[in-house]
N, C-alpha and C positions, 0 to 999 in steps of 0.2 A: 151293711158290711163295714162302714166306716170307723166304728171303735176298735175292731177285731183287729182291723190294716193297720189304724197305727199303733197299736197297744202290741203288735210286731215289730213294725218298725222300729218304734223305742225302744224294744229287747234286742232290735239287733245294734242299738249302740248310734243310732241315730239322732241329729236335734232338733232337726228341722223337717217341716214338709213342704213341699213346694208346692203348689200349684196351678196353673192356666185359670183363666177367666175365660169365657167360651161363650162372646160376645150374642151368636148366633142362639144358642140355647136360652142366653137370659131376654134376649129382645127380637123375640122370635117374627115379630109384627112390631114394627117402627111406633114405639109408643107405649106398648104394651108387653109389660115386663113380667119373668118368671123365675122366683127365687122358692119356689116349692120343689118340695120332696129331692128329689137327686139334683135340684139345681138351688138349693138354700144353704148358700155361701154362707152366711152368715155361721149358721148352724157348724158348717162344716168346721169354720175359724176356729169354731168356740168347741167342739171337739175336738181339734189337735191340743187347744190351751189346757183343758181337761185333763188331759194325759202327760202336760208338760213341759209339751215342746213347741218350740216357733215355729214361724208361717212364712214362708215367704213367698207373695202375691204375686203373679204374674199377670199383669194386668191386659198388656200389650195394646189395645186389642187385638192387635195381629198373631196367631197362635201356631199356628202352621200344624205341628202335631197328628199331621196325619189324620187329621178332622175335617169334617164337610168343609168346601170352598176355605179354608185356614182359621175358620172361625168368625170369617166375617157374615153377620147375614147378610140374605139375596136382595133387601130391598135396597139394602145400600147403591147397589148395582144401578138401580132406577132411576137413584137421584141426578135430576138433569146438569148437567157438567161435571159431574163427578170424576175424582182420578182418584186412583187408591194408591194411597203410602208414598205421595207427592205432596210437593208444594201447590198445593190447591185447597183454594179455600171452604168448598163443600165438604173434601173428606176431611179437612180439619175438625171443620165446628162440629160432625158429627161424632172423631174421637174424642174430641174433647169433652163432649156432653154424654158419650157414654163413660169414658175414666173419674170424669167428676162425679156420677152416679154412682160408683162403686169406693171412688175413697169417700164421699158421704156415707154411705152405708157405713163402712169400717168404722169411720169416725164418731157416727153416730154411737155405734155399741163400744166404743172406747178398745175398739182393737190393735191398734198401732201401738206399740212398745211403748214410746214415748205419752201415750195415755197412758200405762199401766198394763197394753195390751199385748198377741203372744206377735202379733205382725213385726220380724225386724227389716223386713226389705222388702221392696215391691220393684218390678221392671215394667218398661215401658218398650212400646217397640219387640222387634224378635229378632234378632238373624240379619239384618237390615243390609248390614255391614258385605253380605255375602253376592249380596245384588245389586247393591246401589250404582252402581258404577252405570245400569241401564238406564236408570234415569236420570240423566246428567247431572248440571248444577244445582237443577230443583230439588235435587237428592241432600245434598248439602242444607239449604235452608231449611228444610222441610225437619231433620234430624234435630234442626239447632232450636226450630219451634218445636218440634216435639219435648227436647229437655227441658225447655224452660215453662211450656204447659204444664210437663209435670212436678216441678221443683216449685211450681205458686201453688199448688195446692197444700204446700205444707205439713207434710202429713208428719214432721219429725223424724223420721226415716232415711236411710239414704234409698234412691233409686238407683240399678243399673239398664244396661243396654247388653246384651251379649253379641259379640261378633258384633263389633262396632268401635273400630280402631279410632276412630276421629268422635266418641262419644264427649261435648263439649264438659267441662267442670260446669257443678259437682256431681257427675252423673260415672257412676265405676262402670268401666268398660271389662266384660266378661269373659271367658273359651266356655265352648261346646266344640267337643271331640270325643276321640278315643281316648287321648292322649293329650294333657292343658301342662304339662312340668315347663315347657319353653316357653310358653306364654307368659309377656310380662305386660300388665296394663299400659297405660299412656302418660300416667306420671306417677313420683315418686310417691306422693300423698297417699294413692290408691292404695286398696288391700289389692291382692293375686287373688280371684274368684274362679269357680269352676261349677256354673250353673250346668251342665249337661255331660255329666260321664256315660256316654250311651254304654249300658252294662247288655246289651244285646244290640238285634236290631227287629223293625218289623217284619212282620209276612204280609205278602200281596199272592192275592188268587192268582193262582199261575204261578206262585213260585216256590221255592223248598224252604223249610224252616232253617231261619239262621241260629247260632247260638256262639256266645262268646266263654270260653274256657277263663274261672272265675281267679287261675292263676294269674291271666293275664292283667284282668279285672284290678286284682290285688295289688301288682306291681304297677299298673297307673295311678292308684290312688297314692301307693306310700312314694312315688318318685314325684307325684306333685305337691306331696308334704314335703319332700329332703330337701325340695327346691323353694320352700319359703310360701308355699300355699298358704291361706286360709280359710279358703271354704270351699266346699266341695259336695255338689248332690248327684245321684243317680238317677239319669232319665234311661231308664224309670227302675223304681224299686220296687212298685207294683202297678202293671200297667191294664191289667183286666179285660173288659170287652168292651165293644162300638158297639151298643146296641142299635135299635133304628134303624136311621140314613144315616148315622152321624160320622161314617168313614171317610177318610179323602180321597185321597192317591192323584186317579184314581186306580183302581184296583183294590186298595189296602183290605185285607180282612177284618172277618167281626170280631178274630181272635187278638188283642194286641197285648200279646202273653211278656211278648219282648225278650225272654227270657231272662225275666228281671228273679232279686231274689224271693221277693211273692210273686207266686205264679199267678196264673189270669183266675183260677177258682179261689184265690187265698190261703192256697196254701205252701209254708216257708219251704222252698229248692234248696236244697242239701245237695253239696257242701257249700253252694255258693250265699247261702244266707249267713253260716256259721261262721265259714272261713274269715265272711269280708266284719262283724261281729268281733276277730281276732284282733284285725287289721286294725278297726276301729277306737278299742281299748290299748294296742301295741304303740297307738299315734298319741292316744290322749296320757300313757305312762309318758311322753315328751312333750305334753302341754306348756310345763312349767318355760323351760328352755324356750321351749318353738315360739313365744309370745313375749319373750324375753328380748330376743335378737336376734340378727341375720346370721344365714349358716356360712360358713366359710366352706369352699367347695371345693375339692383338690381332685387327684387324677394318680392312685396310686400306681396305676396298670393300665395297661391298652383295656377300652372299653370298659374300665371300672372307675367310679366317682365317690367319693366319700364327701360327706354335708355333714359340717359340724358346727349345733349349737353350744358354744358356751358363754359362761359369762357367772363370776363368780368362783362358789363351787360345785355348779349346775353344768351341767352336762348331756346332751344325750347328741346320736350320730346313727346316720344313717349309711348302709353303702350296699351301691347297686353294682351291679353285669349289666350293662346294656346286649352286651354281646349272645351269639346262642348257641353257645357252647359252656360248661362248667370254668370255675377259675378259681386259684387259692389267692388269697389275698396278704398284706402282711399291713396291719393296722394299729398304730398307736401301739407298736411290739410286741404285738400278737397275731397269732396267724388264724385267718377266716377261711373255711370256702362254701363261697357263693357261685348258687345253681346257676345255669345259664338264663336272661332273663329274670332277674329276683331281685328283691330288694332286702337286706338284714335291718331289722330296728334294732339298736341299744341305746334305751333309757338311759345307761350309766355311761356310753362313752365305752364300755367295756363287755357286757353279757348279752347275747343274743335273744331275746324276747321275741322274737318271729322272723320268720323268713315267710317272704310271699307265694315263694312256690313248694313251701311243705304245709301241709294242712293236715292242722290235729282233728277239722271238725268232722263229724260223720257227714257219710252222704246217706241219702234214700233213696230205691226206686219208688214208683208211684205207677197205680196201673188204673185202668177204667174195669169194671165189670158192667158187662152189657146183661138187662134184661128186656124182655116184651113189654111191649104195652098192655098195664092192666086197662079194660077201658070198667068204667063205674057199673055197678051191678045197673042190672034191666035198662041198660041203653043199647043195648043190642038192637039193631034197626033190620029192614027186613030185605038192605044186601046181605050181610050177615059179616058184615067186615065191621063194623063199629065206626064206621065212615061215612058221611053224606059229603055232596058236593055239588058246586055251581059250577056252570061253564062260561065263562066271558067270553063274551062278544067277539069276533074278530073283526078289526075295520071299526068306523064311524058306528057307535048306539049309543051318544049322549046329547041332550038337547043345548048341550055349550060350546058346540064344534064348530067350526068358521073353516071358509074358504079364500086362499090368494094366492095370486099368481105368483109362480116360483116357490123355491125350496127356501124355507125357514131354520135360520140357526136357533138349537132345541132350548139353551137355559134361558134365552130372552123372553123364548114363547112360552116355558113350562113355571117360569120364575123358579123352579126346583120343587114345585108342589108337590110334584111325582115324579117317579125314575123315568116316567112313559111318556113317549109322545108318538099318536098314530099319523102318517102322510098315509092320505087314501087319494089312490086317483082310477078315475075307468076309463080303457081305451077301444076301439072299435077296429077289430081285426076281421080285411074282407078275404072271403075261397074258403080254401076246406078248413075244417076243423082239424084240429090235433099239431097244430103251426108247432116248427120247434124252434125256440130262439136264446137268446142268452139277455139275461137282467145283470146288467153293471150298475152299483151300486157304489157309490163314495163314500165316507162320512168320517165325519171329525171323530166318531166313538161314541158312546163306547162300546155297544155291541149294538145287534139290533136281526130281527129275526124277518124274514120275505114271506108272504103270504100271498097266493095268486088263485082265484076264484076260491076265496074260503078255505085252502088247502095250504099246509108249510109246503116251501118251495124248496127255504136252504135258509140259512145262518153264518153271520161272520162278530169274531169278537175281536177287540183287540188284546193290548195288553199293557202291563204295569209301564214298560219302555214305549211303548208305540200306542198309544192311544185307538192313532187312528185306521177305522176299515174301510178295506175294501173288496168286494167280492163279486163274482165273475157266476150267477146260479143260474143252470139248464133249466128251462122252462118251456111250457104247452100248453098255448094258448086256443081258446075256441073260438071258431068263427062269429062273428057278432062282438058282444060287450062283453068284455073282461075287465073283474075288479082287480087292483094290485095295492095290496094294503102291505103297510114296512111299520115293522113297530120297534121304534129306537129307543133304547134305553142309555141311559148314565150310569156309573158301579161308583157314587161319591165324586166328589168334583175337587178339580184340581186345589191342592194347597198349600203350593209352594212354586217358588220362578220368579222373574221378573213380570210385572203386568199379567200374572196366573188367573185372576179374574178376568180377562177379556177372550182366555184359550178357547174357550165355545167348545159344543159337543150337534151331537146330530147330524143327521143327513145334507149336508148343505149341497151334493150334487158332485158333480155330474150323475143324473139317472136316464140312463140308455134302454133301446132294446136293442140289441146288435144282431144282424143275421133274420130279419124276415124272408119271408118265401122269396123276392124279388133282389134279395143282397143288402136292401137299405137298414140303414138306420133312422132308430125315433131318438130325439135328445128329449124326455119328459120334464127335463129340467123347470125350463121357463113357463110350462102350461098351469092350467087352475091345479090347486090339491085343497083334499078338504084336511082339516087337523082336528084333531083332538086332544088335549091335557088328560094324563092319565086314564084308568082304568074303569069302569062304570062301575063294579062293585067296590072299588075302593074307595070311593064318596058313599057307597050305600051302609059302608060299616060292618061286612062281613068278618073286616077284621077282629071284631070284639066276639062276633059268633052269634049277633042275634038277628041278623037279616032272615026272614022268613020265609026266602026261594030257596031252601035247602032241599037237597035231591036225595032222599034217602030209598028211593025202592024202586031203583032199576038197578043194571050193574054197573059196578063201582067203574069209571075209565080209570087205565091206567097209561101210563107214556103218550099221553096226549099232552100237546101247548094250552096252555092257560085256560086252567081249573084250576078254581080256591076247594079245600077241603078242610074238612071240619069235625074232630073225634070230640068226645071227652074218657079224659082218663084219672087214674090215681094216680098220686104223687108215688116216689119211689121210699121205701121206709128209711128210715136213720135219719142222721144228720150230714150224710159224706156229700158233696158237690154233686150235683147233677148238670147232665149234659143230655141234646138229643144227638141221636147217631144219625145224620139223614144222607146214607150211605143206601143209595135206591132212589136217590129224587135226584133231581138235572139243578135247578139253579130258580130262586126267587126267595120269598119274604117270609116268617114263620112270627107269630103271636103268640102270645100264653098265658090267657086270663086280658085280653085285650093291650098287654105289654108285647110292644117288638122285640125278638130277641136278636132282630137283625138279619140283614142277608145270607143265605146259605147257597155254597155253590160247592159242592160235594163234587160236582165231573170235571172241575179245572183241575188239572193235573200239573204237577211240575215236570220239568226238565229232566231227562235221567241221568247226564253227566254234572258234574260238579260238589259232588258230595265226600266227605271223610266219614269213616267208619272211627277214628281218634284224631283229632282235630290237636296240630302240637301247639301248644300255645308260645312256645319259643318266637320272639321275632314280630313285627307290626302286628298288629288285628287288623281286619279290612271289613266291611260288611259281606262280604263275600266269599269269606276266608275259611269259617267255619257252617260248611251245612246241614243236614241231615233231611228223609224222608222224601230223597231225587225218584222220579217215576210215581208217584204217589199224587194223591190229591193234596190240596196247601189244605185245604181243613173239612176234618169230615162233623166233628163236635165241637156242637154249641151250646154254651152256656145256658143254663135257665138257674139265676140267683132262686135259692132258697125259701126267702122271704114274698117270692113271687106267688109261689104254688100254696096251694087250700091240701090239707089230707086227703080230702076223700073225693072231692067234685073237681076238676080243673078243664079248661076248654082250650083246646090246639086248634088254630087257624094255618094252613098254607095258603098261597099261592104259587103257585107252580109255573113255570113260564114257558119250562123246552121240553117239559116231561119225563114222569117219574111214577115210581109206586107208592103211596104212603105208606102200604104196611108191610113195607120193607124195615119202616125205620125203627130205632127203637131207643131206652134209657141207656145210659153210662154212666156210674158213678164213681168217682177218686177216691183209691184208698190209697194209703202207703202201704207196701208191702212188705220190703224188706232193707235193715238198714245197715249200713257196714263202713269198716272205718281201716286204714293200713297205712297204718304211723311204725316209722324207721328210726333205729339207734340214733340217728342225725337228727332228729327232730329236734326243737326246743320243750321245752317242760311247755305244758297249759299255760297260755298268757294269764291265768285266773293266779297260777301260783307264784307271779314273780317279786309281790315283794313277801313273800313264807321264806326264811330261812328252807323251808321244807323243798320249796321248786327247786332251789341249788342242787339239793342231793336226791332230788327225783330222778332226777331225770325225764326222760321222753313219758308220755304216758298215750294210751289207749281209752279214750272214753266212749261209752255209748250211753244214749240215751231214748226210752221212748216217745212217740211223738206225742200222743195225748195223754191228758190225764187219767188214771185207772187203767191204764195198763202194766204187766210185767212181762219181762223178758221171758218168753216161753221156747223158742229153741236158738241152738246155735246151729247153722246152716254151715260152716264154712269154717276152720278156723289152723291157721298156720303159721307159724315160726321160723323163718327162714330168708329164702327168696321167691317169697310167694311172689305172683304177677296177675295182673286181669285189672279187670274191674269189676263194681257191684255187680254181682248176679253171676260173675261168667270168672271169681278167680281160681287160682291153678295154682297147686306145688310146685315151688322149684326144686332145683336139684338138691337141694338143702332144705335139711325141715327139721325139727324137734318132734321126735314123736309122741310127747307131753300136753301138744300145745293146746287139742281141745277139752280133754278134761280139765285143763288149769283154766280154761274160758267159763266152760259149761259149769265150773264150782263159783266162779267169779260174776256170773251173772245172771242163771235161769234163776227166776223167782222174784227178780228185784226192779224196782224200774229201773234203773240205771246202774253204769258199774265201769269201775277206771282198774287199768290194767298196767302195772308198769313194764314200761319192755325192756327188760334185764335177762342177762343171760343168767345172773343170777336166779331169775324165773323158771326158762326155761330150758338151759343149759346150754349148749355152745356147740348146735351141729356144726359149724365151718368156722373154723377159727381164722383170721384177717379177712373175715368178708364183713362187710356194711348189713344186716341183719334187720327185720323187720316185719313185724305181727299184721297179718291180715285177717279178720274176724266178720263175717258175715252173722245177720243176727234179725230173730222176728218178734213181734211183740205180738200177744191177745191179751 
């Protein structure tokens, strides 16, 4: 998918790509390095160079990103006196020998700029600045050896630090925000950087999708240009999927769609790709100026600023509302009005080239169509479901289990090899059988499911904010021996906090029996338990589909705990994004073609308050600000890249953990469907027309276009003249219309792939004279 992502990117007006080094991925076993296929940096470099654009390297090790443990690997952990992201000399020499293994590499293929390569910056460290304060002085030394580790490697390059106020010279200190316009570096020297414009935010299982409204998007980028900016990226512009284990949180899902302007399938989110594309070109028509000199900043109005470059007879100026409400302005002896929230570019000092909160670009819907599973001709088995399946073990079945006294904290003992870890213990209950008592249960997280003589008992999970459980489950014990086997799991492991490597997961205890026949209680804490790392078939390799205990001719179980299942099917036809629906399964790991496509947990549901049905962008953005899909599951569809699947043979692996049906589930693939655009008298012309004589006397225009190649415009769904209102899919007449307005569409674009409209009442004549007027056109393409 890598040419396609930035061969977008660069269409949307972009120059650089950023990206993490993802320490854990490339040295997954201490020694032992992996720079193939999705982890072949090198390759990647030399694909953005390809296309054009720079790189700028995020080395850190430290990455946080919402990835396993921050990106560090587990064995780090091991090493004896180890601290992490302190002044201590173990974790030193080992970032040091992993950073020098990567600008070697760079250096080797002559990637750094100053070889001739597309790399112009690389960072060291992450976010440091946000935490340091917990690790006292050491935090200090620690920062100042970090800089100068990496300023000897020499790479010709400058490095930064982000969120890193005391980053020592010559190291540029950075923002990652919503919002970087008041951030000013630490000295004069420095440029103003803006490594993290979070253009959304993540989803965590358990919670509602968030999304950031791309006006507001717009208006952070141009207020941290008006203010003297110079660089500025989007975390993230395409943020895709976690496949694997490789999420953090923990919770975070497999989706990290971000609501960036590529979406997690790759495909460009309209209007917020095109919009910020405007944005992008409206900032670079003020290159000249902006690189020329500092703006001079004034205050024409309550909550209004104007920033102006000049110097010469060069010119351009910016001016914002901070405010959220409309306001007329009076500028350089002309009168403006800016929207509530917005910012105006003028390249001249004088004509208005965009406003942030009007947007000429179209948007799209995008929908999934769901079909069945074809499974492959004659693999029909003789349940008749095109399914086979193994049932795991409940409790100790591996010859690598060990027994000790007391409860074990889970990452030390599992090193992260597996989500799993089994504590099996057996107690002896004397009288009658059918004892009723209660199992208290503690643990650091992150879920973990109760099993009592082979039978589920109960389940507690936590969540994205409270990691940790604890659960209180009614249980019936039999007289004699009773097994009570707990099988805890991890959902990704912490990565981000102060000392986030040492948070621990698993059962550490207290485990009770509360309420015997006689009143007492058992504390099972301190006695033997046997353990076990992981699952028995997930060493046996079931996951790739060719373990040879496949259970095809009895019947299929369905919402039973932990069974792996096993189809083959065909791919879905075309080339649109595929996804599986696993809308009918409980929660665990799915494969395809021996590839993870990562966790799926279809029954964690969100919240049902806190959601907008229009989300105003007026005023702060918060992470929390704007969200959609409350009462809902956080993700029912996941991703299977394209390049993954065979035509005609492909093999699907579950495991299944809390129980579900598999053929329940099925494809989903991404089309666009339909795309629409409602540009206002007030609009500026197309940033594409402003230096034509022609944009002058254009005026506002209407353009649509379709998304792929080989299409034309085939109907017009929607189209008004007026005060139309809505949005894509759902707009409405207002009281004012031109009853002209969709024949003069439907002449103007069925047939064609694309087609500009200008909106002139000259066009379409003048239902409501002194009102503000403007064309809303819905439109589909085949």
């Amino acid at each position: 998918m890598w040419p396609d992502l930035i061969q977008k990117s660069k269409d949307g007006g972009l120059d650089v790509i950023e990206t993490y080094v993802f320490w854990n991925l490339h040295e997954p076993v201490q020694g032992q390095y992996n720079f193939e296929g999705r982890a072949d940096l090198v390759k990647f470099v030399k694909a953005v160079a390809a296309a054009g654009l720079y790189v700028h390297l995020r080395i850190g090790p430290y990455a946080c990103a919402e990835w396993n443990y921050g990106g560090f690997p587990l064995w780090l952990h091991f090493i004896p006196g180890i601290q992490f992201r302190t002044d201590n000399k173990p974790f030193e020499a080992e970032m040091k020998r992993f950073t020098v293994k990567i600008v070697d590499m760079m250096k080797q293929e002559s990637l750094y700029a100053s070889q001739g390569g597309p790399i112009i910056l690389s960072q060291v460290e992450n976010e440091y600045g946000n935490i340091d304060a917990a690790y006292g002085p050491a935090a200090k030394s620690y920062i100042k050896w970090a800089a100068s580790m990496a300023t000897s490697l020499d790479t010709g390059v400058p490095w930064v630090m982000c969120q890193q106020a005391d980053a020592p010279d010559p190291i540029i200190n950075t923002c990652n925000g919503f919002y970087c316009d008041q951030f000013t570096p630490n000295s004069n020297a420095k440029p103003k950087m803006w490594t993290e414009n979070w253009s959304g935010w993540f989803l965590s299982f358990g919670g509602a999708v968030p999304y950031r409204p791309v006006e507001d998007l717009a208006f952070a980028v141009a207020r941290f240009y008006q203010r003297g900016g110079t660089f500025q990226n989007y975390y993230m512009y395409h943020g895709g999927t976690n496949f694997g284990r490789t999420t953090g949180g923990p919770f975070i899902s497999t989706s990290y769609d971000y609501d960036a302007p590529i979406d997690q399938y790759g495909i460009i989110r309209q209007p917020k790709w095109g919009h910020l594309k405007d944005v992008h070109k409206a900032i670079k028509l003020c290159e000249e100026a902006l690189i020329a000199t500092d703006p001079t900043i004034t205050s024409p109005g309550p909550n209004i600023e104007a920033a102006v470059y000049k110097t010469g007879s060069i010119c351009a100026a910016f001016l914002a509302n901070i405010a959220t409400s409309d306001a007329t302005v009076t500028f350089n002896g002309n009168s403006y009005h800016l929207p509530a929230w917005s910012v105006s570019i003028l390249p001249d000092c004088k004509n208005v080239v965009l406003n942030t909160a009007k947007i000429n670009s179209a948007s799209m819907i995008s929908s999934f169509t769901t079909e069945s599973f074809k499974e492959e001709v004659g693999s029909l088995d003789d349940s008749g479901s095109g399914w086979s399946w193994i049932s795991e073990p409940i409790g100790i079945s591996k010859s690598d289990s060990f027994s000790k006294f007391g409860l074990l904290e889970q990452i030390n003992t599992t090193a992260d090899k597996s989500d799993y870890l089994w504590y099996s213990i057996s107690i002896d209950v004397e009288g009658d059988s059918g004892s009723q008592t209660v199992l208290h249960i503690e643990s650091l997280g992150h879920a973990l499911h109760a099993f009592i003589n082979g039978k589920i008992a109960g389940s507690g999970t936590g969540n994205s904010g409270k990691a940790k459980v604890n659960v209180d489950i009614p249980v019936t014990l039999v007289a004699g021996k009773n097994s009570i086997d707990l099988l805890s799991l991890t959902v990704g492991l912490q990565n981000y906090g102060a000392f986030f490597d040492t948070w621990g997961a698993g059962i550490t205890g207290p485990v009770i029996l509360k309420g015997l026949k006689n009143g007492s209680t058992v504390d099972l804490s301190s006695q033997q338990w046997t353990y076990q790392v992981g699952l028995k078939y997930e060493d046996l390799g079931p996951s790739n589909g060719s373990s040879g205990q496949w259970n095809s001719q009895s019947t299929l179980p369905t919402n039973q705990s932990l069974i792996w299942y096993k189809t083959n099917f065909v791919a879905p036809s075309g080339s649109n994004p595929v996804a599986i629906d696993f809308t009918g399964m409980g929660k665990g790991e799915a494969w395809v073609n021996g590839q993870s496509i990562g966790r799926y947990w279809p029954t964690y549901v969100s919240p049902n308050g806190g959601c907008t049905d229009s989300c105003n962008y007026r005023g702060a953005y918060s992470s929390s600000k704007c969200l959609k899909n409350c009462g809902k599951p956080s993700q029912t569809l996941y991703h299977i890249p394209r390049s993954w699947l065979q035509p005609d043979s492909n093999t699907l692996v579950l495991f299944e953990e809390s129980g579900g049906d598999p053929t329940q589930i099925s494809f989903a693939t991404k089309q666009i469907g339909s795309m629409c655009s409602h540009v206002s008298e007030s609009h500026p012309p197309p940033v594409d027309l402003w230096n034509s004589d022609k944009g002058r006397k254009v005026g506002p225009v209407l353009s649509l276009e379709c998304p792929y190649p080989n299409q034309l415009i085939s109907s017009i769904k929607f189209a008004s003249f007026g005060t139309p209102y809505g949005t894509c899919g759902n707009f409405k007449h207002g009281r004012c219309r031109s009853n002209k307005a969709l024949s003069i569409v439907q002449k103007a674009c069925i047939g064609s792939s694309s087609c500009r409209i200008g909106i002139s009442i000259n066009t379409f004549g003048d239902p409501c004279k002194g009102v503000t007027k403007s064309l809303a056109v819905e439109a589909s393409c085949a």
